[in-house]
C-alpha positions in Angstrom: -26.5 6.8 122.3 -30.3 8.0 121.8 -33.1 5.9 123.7 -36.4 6.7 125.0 -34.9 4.8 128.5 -31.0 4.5 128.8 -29.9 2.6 131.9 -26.6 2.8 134.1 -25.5 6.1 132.4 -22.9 7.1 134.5 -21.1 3.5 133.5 -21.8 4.0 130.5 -20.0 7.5 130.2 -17.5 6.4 132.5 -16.4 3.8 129.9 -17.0 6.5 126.9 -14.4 8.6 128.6 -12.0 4.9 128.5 -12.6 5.5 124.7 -14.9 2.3 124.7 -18.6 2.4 123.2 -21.2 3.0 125.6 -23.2 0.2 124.2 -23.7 -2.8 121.5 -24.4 -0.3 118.7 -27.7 -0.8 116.5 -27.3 -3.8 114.2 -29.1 -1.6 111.5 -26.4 1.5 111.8 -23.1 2.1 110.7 -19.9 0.9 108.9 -16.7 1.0 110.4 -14.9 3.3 108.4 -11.7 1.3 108.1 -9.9 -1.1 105.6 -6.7 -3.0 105.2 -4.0 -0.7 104.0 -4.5 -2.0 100.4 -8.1 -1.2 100.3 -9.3 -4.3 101.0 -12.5 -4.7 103.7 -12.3 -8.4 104.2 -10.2 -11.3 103.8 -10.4 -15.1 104.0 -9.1 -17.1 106.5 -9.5 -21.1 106.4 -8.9 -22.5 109.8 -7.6 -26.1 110.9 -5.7 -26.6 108.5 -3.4 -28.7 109.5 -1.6 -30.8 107.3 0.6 -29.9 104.1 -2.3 -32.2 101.9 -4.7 -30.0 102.8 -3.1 -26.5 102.6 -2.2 -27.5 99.3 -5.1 -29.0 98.3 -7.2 -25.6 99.5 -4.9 -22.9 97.6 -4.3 -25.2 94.4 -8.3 -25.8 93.9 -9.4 -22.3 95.2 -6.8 -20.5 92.8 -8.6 -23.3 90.0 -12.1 -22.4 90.8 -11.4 -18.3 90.5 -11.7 -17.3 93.9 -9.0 -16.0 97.3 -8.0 -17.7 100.6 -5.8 -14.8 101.8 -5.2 -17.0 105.2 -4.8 -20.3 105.8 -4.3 -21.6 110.0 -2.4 -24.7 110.8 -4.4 -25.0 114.5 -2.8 -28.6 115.5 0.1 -27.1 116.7 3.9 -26.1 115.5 6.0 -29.0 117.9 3.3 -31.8 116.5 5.1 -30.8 112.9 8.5 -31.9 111.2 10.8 -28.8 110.7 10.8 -29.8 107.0 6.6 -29.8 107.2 6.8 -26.3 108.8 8.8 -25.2 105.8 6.8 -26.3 103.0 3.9 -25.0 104.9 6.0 -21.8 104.5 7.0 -22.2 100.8 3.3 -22.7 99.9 2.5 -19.0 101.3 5.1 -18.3 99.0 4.1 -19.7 96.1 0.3 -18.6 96.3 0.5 -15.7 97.8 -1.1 -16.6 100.9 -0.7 -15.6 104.9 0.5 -18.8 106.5 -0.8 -19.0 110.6 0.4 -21.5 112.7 -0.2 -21.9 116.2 2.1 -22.3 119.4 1.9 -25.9 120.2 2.7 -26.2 124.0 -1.0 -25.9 125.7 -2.8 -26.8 128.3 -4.6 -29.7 126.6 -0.9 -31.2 125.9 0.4 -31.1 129.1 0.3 -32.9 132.1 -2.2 -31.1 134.5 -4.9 -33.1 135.1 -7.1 -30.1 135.4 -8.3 -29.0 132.0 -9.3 -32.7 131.1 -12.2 -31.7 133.9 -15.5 -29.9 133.6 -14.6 -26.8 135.8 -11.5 -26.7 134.4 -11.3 -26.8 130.6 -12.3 -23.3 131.3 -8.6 -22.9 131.0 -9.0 -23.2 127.2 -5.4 -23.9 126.0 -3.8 -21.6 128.3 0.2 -22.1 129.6 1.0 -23.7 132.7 4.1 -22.6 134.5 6.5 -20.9 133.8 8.9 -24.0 131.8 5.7 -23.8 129.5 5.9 -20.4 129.1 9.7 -20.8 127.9 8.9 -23.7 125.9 6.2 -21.6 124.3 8.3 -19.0 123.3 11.2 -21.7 122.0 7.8 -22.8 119.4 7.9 -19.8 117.9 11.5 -19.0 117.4 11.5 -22.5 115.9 9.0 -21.4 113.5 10.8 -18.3 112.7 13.8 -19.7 111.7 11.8 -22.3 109.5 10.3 -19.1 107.7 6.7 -18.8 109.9 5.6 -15.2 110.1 2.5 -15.3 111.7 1.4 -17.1 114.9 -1.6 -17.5 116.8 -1.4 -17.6 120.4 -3.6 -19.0 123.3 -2.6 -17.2 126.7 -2.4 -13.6 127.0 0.4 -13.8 129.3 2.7 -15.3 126.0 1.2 -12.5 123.6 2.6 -10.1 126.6 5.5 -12.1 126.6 6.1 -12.2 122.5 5.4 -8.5 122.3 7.2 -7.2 124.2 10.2 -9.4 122.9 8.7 -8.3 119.2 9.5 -4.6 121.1 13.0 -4.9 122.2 13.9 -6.3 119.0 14.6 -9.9 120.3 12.0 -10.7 117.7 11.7 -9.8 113.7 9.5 -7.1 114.2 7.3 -8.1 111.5 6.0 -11.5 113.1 1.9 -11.1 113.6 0.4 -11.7 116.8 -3.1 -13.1 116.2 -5.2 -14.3 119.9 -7.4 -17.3 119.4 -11.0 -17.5 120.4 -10.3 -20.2 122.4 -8.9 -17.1 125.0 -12.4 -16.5 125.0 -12.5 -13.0 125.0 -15.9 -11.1 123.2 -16.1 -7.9 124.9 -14.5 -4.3 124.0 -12.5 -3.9 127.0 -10.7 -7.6 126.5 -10.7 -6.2 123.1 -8.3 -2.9 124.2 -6.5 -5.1 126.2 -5.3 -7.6 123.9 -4.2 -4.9 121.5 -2.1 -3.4 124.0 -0.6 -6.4 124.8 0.7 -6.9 121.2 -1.8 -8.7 119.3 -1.7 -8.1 115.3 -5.5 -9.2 115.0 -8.4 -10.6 117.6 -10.7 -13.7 117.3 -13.2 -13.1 119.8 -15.6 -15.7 120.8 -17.6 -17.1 118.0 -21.7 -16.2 118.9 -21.0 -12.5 119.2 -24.2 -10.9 117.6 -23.7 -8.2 115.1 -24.0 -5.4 117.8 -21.6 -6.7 119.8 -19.1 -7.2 116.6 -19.6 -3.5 115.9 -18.8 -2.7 119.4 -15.3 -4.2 119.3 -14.6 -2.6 115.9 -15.6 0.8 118.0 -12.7 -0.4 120.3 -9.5 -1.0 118.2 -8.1 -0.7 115.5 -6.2 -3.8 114.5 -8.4 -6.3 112.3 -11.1 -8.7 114.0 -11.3 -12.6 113.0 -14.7 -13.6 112.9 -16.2 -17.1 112.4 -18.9 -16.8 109.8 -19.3 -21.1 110.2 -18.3 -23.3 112.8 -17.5 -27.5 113.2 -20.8 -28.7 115.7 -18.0 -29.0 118.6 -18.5 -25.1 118.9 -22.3 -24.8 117.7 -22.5 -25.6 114.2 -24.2 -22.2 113.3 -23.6 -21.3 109.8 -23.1 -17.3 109.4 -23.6 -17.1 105.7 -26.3 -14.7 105.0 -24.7 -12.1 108.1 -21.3 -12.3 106.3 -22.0 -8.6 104.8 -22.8 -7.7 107.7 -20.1 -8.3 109.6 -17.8 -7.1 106.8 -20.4 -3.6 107.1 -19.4 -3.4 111.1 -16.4 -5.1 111.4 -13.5 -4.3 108.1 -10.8 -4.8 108.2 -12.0 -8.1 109.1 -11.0 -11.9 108.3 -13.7 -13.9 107.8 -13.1 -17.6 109.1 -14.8 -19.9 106.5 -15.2 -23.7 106.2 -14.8 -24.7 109.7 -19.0 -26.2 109.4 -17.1 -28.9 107.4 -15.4 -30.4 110.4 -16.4 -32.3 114.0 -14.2 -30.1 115.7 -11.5 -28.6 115.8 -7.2 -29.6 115.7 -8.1 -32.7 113.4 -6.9 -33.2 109.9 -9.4 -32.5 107.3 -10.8 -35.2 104.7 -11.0 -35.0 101.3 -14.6 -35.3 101.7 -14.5 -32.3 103.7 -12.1 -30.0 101.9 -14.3 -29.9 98.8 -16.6 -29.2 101.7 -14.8 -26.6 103.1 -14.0 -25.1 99.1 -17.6 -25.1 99.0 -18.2 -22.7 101.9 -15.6 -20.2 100.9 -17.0 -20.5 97.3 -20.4 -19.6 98.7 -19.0 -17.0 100.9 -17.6 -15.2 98.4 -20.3 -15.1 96.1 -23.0 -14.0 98.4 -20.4 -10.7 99.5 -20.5 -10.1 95.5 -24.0 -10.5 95.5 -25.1 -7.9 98.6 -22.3 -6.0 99.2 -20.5 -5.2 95.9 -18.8 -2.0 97.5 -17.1 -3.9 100.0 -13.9 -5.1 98.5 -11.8 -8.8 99.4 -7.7 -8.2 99.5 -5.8 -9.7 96.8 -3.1 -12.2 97.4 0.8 -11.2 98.3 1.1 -12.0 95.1 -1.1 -9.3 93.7 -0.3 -6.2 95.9 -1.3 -7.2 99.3 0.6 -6.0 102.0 1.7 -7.2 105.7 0.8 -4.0 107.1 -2.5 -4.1 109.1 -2.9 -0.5 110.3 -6.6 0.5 108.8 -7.3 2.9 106.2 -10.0 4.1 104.2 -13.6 4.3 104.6 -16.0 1.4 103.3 -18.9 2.5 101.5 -22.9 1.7 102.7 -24.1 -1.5 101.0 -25.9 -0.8 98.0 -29.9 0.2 99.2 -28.8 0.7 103.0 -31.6 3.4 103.5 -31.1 5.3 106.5 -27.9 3.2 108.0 -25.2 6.0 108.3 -21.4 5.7 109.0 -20.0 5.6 112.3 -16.5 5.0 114.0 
């Protein structure tokens, strides 16, 4: 890094020699340098999605109005499901060519301890409690495998230890994805490293990271990043839209979350009221990376070419009239 003043510099090249950054990086500097192995920089992931009206609603109208939701993200919970709602959830990936997430449904908000219902201790987020909810955890997602689930996002890094290394030894298909929830409530490069080593198939670190700090994970590790570029008012409301090339600039591969604003929060069923409102964001979305970042390219659906495989790539190009931004790792 080049400042007129740089602080704590033996930290800071203690953690260079880790292979983390030594800081935020500029917002004004750099691409990542990396894509999805079919040369998309950014896909779209609709979150809380949790019924089968609403997943079907959301690729049927989406594929109608011309544009992609590569991912959609059942967030309620696998065990609150019917094994035949699972699998038509599944079959609806099929159909439209879309990733299908669903999330580990024993958590600490479910369960009995009395201490995550509490101020100091909802801190917890949704992680396990005990080991008998670690087991039952893991019994969620073999239920989901066998119903045709392929992705799953979990809430304790102890089960994302736990999965991977079962994904390892082959007790697990080795093509399930591992994706850790911001409700973890991780945001910094280290947690970052951590989580990938762990097993984790993509990150969603906290959602009011600024640009820097996006950059500075995507400095960190390779496997993609799941950024909220809106959020329901129960996690700040803020609305990301114009910083969506942005973070597609710093952060590709990258998932951008979209349509989430529509909601009061988070594990409810969406409206029809809101769906259209949720289409609306993703529509907008969309249209704005066409409009200031044409180089930067979405994934197409399964269906079209896309591929599993989440290992980056190629380079992404500067933004048309970037000036004096230049590449960087």
């Amino acid at each position: 890094m080049t400042r007129e003043a740089v602080f704590y510099e033996q930290t800071r090249r203690q953690l260079a020699r880790l292979g983390l950054p030594d800081a935020d990086p500029p917002a004004t500097t750099g691409v990542s340098g990396q894509s999805f192995p079919d040369g998309g920089h950014f896909r779209v992931e609709v979150p809380t999605v949790n019924s089968l009206h609403a997943a079907e609603t959301l690729l049927a109208e989406s594929r109608r109005r011309g544009f992609t939701i590569n991912r959609i993200t059942e967030t309620r919970g696998m065990y609150r499901h019917t094994a035949r709602e699972i699998a038509a959830y599944t079959a609806l990936g099929t159909e439209y060519g879309s990733e299908i997430l669903m999330s580990v449904g024993p958590r600490a908000g479910y369960d009995i301890g009395a201490g995550v219902q509490t101020p100091e201790g909802m801190r917890i987020g949704y992680r396990l409690r005990g080991q008998e909810q670690l087991i039952r955890a893991i019994e969620d997602v073999k239920r989901g495998i066998e119903l045709g689930v392929r992705g799953f996002v979990v809430y304790d890094e102890g089960l994302l230890w736990a999965l991977g290394r079962l994904r390892a030894e082959g007790d697990l298909p080795a093509g399930i994805h591992l994706k850790v929830s911001a409700h973890c409530g991780q945001g910094n490069p280290a947690a970052a490293r951590l989580l990938e080593t762990l097993g984790a198939d993509s990150f969603n670190p906290v959602r009011d990271l600024t640009l820097p700090m996006i950059a500075a994970l995507r400095q960190a590790v390779s496997i993609p990043l799941d950024c909220h570029v809106d959020n329901p008012r129960s996690s700040g409301g803020f609305i990301r839209t114009y910083e969506a090339s942005d973070i597609v600039r710093v952060a590709a591969p990258v998932y951008l979350k979209t349509g989430n604003s529509a909601l009061d929060g988070h594990g409810t069923s969406p409206s029809s009221a809101q769906l259209d409102d949720i289409l609306r964001q993703v529509e907008i979305v969309v249209e704005f990376l066409g409009r200031h970042y044409p180089a930067a390219r979405q994934s197409p659906t399964a269906r079209q070419g896309a591929t599993d495989d989440h290992a980056p790539t190629e380079r992404l190009l500067e933004p048309a009239g970037a000036g004096t931004r230049t590449e960087g790792a």
